[in-house]
N, C-alpha and C positions, 0 to 999 in steps of 0.2 A: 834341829835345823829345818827352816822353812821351805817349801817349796816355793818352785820359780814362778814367774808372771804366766809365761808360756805351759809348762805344766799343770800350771791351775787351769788354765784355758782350754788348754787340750779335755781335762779331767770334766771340764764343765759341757763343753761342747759334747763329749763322747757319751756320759750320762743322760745327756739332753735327748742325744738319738736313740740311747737304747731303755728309756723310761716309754719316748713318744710311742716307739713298738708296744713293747709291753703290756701299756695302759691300752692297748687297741680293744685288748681280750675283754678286760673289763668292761669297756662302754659300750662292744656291742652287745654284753649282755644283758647290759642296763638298757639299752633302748629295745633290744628282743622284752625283757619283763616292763617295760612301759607299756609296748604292744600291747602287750596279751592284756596288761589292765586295761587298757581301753577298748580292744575288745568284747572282755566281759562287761565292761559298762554301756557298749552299746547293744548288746545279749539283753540286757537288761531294762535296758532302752525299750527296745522292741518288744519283750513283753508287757509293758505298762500303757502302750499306747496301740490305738485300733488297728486292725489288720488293714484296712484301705491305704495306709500313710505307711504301713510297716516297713516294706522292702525299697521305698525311698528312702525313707529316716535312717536305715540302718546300712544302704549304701554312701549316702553322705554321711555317716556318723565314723566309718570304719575308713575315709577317704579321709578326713580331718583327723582323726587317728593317727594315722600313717604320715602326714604331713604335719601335724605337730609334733610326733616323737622324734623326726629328721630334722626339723629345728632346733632341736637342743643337741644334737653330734657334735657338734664344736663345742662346745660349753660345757657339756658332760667330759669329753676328751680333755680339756684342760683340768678341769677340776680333778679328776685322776692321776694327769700328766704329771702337773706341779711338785703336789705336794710327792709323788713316786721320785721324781728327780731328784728334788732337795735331798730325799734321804738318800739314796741309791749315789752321789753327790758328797755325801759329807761323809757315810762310810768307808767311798774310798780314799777323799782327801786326809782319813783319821789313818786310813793302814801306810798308804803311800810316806807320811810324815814320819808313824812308826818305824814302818823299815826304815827310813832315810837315820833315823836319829839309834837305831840300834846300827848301822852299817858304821857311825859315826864313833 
């Protein structure tokens, strides 16, 4: 026996909200390990280039850093988000059915 309009809705909606939490963990820890690479790439920065220009270079390098790894929070959070849904999503819509067609 199929489920309803409305409890598929519910099922989809409710999933929706507890994947977006979920997925939070993840992506901020992919933009903390972004960070840190681009830190060590401006570590690295700095020492291949002369001490005169160093501690400018390597405060704009660690500013652009930081501002590029915050522009992908959105985009990493979906990419996480999604595909966590769908599954978290179709596992329960598989039990929900089952019980419904063993209750039957």
């Amino acid at each position: 026996m199929s489920i309803s309009k409305g409890e598929d809705l519910q099922l989809k909606i409710g999933n929706f909200f507890l994947a977006a939490v979920l997925s939070a963990v993840p992506t901020v820890m992919t933009i903390g390990f972004l960070g840190v690479h681009g830190l060590i790439v401006c570590k690295n920065l700095e020492k291949r280039i002369d001490n005169s220009n160093s501690s400018e270079v390597n405060v704009l390098c660690e500013k652009s850093n930081l501002e590029s790894s915050y522009s992908y929070i959105v985009w990493i959070w979906l990419f996480i988000m999604l595909p966590t849904w769908r599954w978290f999503y179709i596992g329960h819509y598989r039990r929900v059915q089952h019980e419904r067609s063993e209750a039957s």
